[in-house]
N, C-alpha and C positions, 0 to 999 in steps of 0.2 A: 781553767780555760783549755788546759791542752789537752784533758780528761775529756771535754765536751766535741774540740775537734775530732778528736781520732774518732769517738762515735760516730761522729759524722761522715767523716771521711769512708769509714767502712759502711755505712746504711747505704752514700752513693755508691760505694762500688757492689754492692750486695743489690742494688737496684740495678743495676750496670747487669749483671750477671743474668739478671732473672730477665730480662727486653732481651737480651742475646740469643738467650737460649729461646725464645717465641714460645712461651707456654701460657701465653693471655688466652681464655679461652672466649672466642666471639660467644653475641646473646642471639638468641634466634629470633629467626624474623615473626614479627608481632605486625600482623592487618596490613602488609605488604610493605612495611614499613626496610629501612636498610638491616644489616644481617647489626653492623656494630655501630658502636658510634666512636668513627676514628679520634676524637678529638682526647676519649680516655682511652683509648687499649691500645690504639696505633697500628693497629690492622686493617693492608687492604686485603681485597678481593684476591690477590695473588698469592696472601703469604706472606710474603715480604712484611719489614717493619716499616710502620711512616711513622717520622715525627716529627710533631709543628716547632717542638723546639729543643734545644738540647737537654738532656739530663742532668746536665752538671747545675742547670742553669735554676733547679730546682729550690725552693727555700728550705733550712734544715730546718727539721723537729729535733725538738726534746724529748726527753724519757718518760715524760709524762703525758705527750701527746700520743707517742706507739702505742702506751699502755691505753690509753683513751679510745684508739683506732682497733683496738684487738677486742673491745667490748662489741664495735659496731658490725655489725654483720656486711658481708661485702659484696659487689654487684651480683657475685655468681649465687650468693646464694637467697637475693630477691625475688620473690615471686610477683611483685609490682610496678606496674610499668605506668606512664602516663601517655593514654590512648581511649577513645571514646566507641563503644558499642556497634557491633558493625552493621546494625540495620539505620545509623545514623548516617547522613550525607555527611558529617565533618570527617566520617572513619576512612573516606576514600574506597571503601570495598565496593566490587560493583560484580564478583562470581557470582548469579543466583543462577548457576546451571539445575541448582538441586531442584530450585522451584517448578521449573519447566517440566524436570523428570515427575514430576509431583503431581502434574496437570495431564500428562501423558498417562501417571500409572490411575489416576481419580476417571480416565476419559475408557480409560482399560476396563477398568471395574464398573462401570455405568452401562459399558457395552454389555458386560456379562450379565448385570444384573435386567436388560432389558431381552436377551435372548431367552435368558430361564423366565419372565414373565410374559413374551407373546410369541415367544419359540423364535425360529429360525425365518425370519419374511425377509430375506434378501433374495431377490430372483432377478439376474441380469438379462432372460429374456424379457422381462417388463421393463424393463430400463431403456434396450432396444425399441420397446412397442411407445414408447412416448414421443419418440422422435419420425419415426415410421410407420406407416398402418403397412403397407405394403411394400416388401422389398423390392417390386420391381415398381412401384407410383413413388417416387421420393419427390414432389411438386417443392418442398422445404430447398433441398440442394439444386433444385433445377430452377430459384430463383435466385439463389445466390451466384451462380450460374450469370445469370442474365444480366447482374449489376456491372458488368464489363463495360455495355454499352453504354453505361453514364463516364465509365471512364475516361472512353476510347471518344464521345462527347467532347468532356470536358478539354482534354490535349487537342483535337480537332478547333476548338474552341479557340485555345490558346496560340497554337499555330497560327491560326488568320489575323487576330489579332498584334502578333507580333510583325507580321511582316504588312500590315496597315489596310488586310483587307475587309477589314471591320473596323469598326468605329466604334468608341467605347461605350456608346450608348446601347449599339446592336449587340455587341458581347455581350454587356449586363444583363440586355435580354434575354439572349442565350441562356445566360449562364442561369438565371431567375429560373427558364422554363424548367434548365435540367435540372436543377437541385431541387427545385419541385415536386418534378416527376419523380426525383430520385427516392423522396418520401410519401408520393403519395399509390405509388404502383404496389411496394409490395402490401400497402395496405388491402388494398382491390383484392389484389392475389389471395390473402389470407382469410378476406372475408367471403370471399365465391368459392375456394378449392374448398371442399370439405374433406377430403384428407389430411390436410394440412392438421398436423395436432398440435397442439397452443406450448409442446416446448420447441417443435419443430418449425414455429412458427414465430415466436419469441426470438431463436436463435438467429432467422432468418432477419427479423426487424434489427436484430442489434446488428449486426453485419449494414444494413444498409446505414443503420443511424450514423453509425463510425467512418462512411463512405460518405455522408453526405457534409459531416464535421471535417473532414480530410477534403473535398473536393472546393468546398466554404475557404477554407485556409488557401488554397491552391490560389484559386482566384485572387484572392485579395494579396498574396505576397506578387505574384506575376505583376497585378494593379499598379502596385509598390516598386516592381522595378521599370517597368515603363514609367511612372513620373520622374524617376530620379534619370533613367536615361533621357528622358529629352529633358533635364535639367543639367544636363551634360555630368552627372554625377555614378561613372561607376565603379563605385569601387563594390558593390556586390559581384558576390562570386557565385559558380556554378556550384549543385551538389557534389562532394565525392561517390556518389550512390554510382556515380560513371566515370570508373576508376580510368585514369591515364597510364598508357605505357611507358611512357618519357618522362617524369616524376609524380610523387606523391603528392608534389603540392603545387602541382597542376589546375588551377582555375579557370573557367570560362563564363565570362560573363552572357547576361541576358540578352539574348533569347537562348542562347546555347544548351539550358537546363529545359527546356521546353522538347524534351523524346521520351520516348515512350517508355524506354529502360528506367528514367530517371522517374518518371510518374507513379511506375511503379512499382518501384523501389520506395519511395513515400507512402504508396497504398499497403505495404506490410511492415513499413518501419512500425517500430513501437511506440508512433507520434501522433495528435491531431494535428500540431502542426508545421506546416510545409517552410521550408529553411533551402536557402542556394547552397550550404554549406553547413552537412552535416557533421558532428564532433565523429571520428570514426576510430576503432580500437587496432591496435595494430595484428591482430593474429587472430583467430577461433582457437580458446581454448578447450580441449575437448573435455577434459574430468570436467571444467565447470559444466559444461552444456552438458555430461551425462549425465552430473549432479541433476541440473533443473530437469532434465525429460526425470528419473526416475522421479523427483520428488512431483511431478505431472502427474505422469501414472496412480502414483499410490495415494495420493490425496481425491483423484478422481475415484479412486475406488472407496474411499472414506467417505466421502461425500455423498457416494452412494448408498453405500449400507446404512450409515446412519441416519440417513433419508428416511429410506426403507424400514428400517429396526426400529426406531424412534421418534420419529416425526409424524409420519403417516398413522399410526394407531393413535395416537394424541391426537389429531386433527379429526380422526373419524369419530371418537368420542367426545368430540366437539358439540358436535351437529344437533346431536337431542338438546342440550340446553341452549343452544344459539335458537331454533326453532320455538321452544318453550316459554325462552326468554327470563328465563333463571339467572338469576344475576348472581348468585353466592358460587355458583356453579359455571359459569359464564370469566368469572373471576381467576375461579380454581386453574381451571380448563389453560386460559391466558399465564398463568404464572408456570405452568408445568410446560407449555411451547414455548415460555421467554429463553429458556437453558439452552435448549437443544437447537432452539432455531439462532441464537446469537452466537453458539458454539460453532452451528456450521457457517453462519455468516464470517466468523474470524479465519476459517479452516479456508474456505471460498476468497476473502483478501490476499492470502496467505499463497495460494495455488495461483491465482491470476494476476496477482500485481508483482508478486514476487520470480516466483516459478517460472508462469508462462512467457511475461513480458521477458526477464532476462533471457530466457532462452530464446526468444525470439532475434533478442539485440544482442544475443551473441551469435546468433545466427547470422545474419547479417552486419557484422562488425559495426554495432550501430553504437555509439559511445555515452550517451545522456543516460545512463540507468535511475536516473531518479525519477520514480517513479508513485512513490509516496514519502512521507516524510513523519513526523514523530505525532501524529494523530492522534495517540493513544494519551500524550498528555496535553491535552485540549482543555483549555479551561475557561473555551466560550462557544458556542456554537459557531462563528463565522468560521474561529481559528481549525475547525477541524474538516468543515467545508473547503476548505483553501486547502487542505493540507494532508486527505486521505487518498484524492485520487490527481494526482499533478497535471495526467495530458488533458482530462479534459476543465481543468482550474488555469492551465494557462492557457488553454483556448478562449474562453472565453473571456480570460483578461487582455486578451490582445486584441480577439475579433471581433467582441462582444462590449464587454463592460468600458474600458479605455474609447474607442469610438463614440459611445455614449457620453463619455463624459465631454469628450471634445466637442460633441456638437452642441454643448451647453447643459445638458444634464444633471443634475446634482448630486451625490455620492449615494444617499438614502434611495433614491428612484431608481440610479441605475442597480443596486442590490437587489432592492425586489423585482426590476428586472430580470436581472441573472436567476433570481430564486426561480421567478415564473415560467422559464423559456427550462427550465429543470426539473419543474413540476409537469407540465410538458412531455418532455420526453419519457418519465416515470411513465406518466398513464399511458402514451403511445407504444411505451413494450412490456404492458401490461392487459390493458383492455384489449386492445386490439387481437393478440393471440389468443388471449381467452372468449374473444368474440362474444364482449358484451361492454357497454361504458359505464364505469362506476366510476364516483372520482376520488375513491378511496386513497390511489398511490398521489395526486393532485392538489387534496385537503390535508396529507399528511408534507407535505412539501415546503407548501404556503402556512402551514404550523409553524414551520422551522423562526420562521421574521418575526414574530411574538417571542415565541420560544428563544431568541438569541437576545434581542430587547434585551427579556426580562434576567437572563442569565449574565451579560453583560451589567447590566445595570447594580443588581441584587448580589451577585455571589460572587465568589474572589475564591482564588487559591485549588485549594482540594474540592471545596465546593461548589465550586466553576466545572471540576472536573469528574465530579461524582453524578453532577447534574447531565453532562455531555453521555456519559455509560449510562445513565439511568434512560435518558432520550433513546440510545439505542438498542437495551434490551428490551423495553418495553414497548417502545412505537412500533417497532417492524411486527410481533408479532399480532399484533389488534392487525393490521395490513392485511396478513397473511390468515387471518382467520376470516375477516370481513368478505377478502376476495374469493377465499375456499366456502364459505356459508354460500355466497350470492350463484356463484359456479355450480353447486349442488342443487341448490333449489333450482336455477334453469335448467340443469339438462338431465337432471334424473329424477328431483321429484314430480317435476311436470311431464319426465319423459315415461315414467310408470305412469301417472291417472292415464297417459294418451295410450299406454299401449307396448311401454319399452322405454329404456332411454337411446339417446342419441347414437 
């Protein structure tokens, strides 16, 4: 027995010696997991030794257990860990920077390989001529120009009404005429100017669509606080768009938000819609804003080239078998525009919901940056319709669909509602700039209500979500060829039998 102590006694103090001196060596870090695991080695992050409990307090071995434990090989020299694969959700890893670099360098070498086969076709003086026939006729910016007057309207509008010299029925009228007119004038415009060229013409419509969604909001939140003031309820507050000098959280209620600074400061906020009291950020900071202008820039130039390099020869190779009516070939054609047109569609998300919109609302210290949300894992058609473009999916949850349902409506009607007033707008900044009505962007829209049905109903999971990517590289380009087919045949194959095109 006293043989077995002093063994003992010297194995703790030989333990003792080896913790003192800190020569545990940490395991490294495995799938971001911790460096050690304190609870054997008794190292932290510092150095220093922890331990949960004291050494002494250890049970002794026998001579037979050492010998036992000098068979076994020891942490350091495992090469096995228990930890699961890192392309698994249970591994926790979430770096795929490589992949991105992967898609940049596949996007690189696509570009190369479409230069060495239709050469060099980026020309930014054609780029210029789409938006412009004439650099001194721009009829495009000199309507955009003119949408002031529904502005300067609408507050005129607002004004009389606040102070009771209108009636709310006269207002409504008002307002009905202007939002009207506010869509149906640059229609006019675009269809009589023949300068007008159908991207300068497009860009024109979108401008008013967004002015006519913004001046819709305007209305009905003002509506909104006159009921609650003469229900003696205000606790609504002014915008900060009309910073105070006496503090930041300086509030003024309605009508107070009814000037012209304030109106429009809403007309370039990054919102459809209109708020007494916008979230606002405290500072402009510049690296972000010169982050987003550069990433502006160089994505507009991407967008162009690859326009121009690859898109454009693909579509003109179209034409003989859309004409023919070769369907093996009609197919081919369809499958070789789904890449490059879904690629610049991702690049175009990317530049204007990201890009432009931050830069704007940093611009204007406007605070709401959500601006789209995880669309990409959509695993039913509604969910990505809600959920790719935010300003105008809460527009028309608040202005649109929710009023609907209030006035008794049923959830299913008021959906294909929203589908329809969507489908809608599609073809209005489509047909109209190209100056002809198909209802190609209209029938692809009202697809969606079927198309979600049966996606809802039938598929679950990845295949909810393969079906949502499959919806999008595919449908847009059938769109896009349907409208370029119909485009070509009016105005240049009928414009050579007559004599010329257009």
């Amino acid at each position: 027995i006293g043989d077995i102590m002093e063994e003992t006694g010297a194995l703790i103090r030989k333990r003792r010696a080896t913790i003192s001196t800190g020569k545990c060596v940490p395991l490294k870090q495995v799938n971001g997991r911790s460096e050690v695991d304190e609870s054997v080695n008794g190292r932290s992050d510092s150095g220093n030794i922890v331990t949960k409990r004291n050494v002494s307090d250890l049970p002794s071995t026998t001579s037979k257990e050492r010998k036992k434990r000098i068979n076994v090989p020891s942490d350091r020299q495992s090469c096995h860990r228990l930890q699961e694969s890192l392309l698994s959700s249970a591994s926790g890893y979430r770096n795929y920077r490589g992949v991105l670099n992967w898609c940049v360098v596949m996007l690189c070498l696509t570009t190369v390989f479409c230069f060495s086969r239709y050469g060099i076709l980026v020309d930014p003086i054609q780029v210029v001529s789409l938006f412009i026939k004439d650099p001194y006729n721009m009829p495009a910016a000199c309507l955009v120009i003119v949408s002031n007057v529904f502005i300067v309207a609408a507050l005129y509008t607002e004004r009389r009404l606040s102070v009771g010299c209108f009636s709310e029925r006269v207002g409504l009228l008002v307002h009905s005429i202007n939002l009207s007119v506010t869509l149906c004038f640059p229609v006019t415009i675009v269809l009589m100017v023949k300068s007008i060229t159908p991207v300068g013409g497009a860009s024109a419509l979108g401008v008013y669509t967004v002015l006519f969604l913004k001046l819709y909001s305007y209305k009905d939140v003002n509506k909104w606080c006159r009921e609650m003031s003469h229900a003696k309820a205000r606790s609504l507050a002014r915008s900060l768009s009309c910073k105070s000098s006496v503090s930041t959280d300086y509030q003024v209620s309605y009508p107070g938000n009814v000037t012209l600074r304030d109106l429009y400061y809403f007309v370039f906020a990054p919102t459809l819609c209109y708020e007494l009291n916008f979230p606002r950020s405290p500072r402009i900071r510049m690296s972000f804003l010169l982050r987003r202008l550069f990433e502006m820039l160089f994505f507009t130039q991407l967008l162009v080239g690859l326009t121009q390099q690859w898109m454009i020869p693909i579509i003109q190779s179209s034409m003989k078998p859309l004409e023919d009516m070769d369907l093996p070939m009609m197919m081919e054609r369809l499958l070789r525009l789904a890449v490059p047109n879904h690629l610049l569609w991702l690049i175009f998300f990317y530049w204007f919901f990201h890009s432009s919109l931050n830069f704007i609302a940093e611009l204007l210290q406007f605070g709401d940056r959500e601006f789209y949300r995880d669309w990409w894992n959509s695993e039913t058609i509604t969910y990505f319709w809600q959920n790719w473009n935010i300003p105008v999916h809460k527009w028309c949850l608040r202005h649109f669909y929710k009023p609907l349902l209030k006035s008794g409506v049923s959830k299913w009607l008021g959906q294909s509602a929203v589908f329809l007033a969507s489908a809608f707008f599609h073809e209005y900044l489509v047909s109209v700039p190209l100056k002809m009505l198909r209802p190609w962007a209209f029938m692809g829209m009202m697809a969606q209500l079927p198309l979600a049905w049966f996606v809802a109903r039938f598929l679950r999971g990845n295949y909810g979500n393969a079906a949502v990517w499959l919806s999008l590289i595919i449908g847009q380009p059938i769109a896009v060829l349907m409208y370029v087919h119909d485009y070509y045949v009016l105005h240049y194959r009928e414009g050579s039998a007559g004599g010329g095109p257009e």
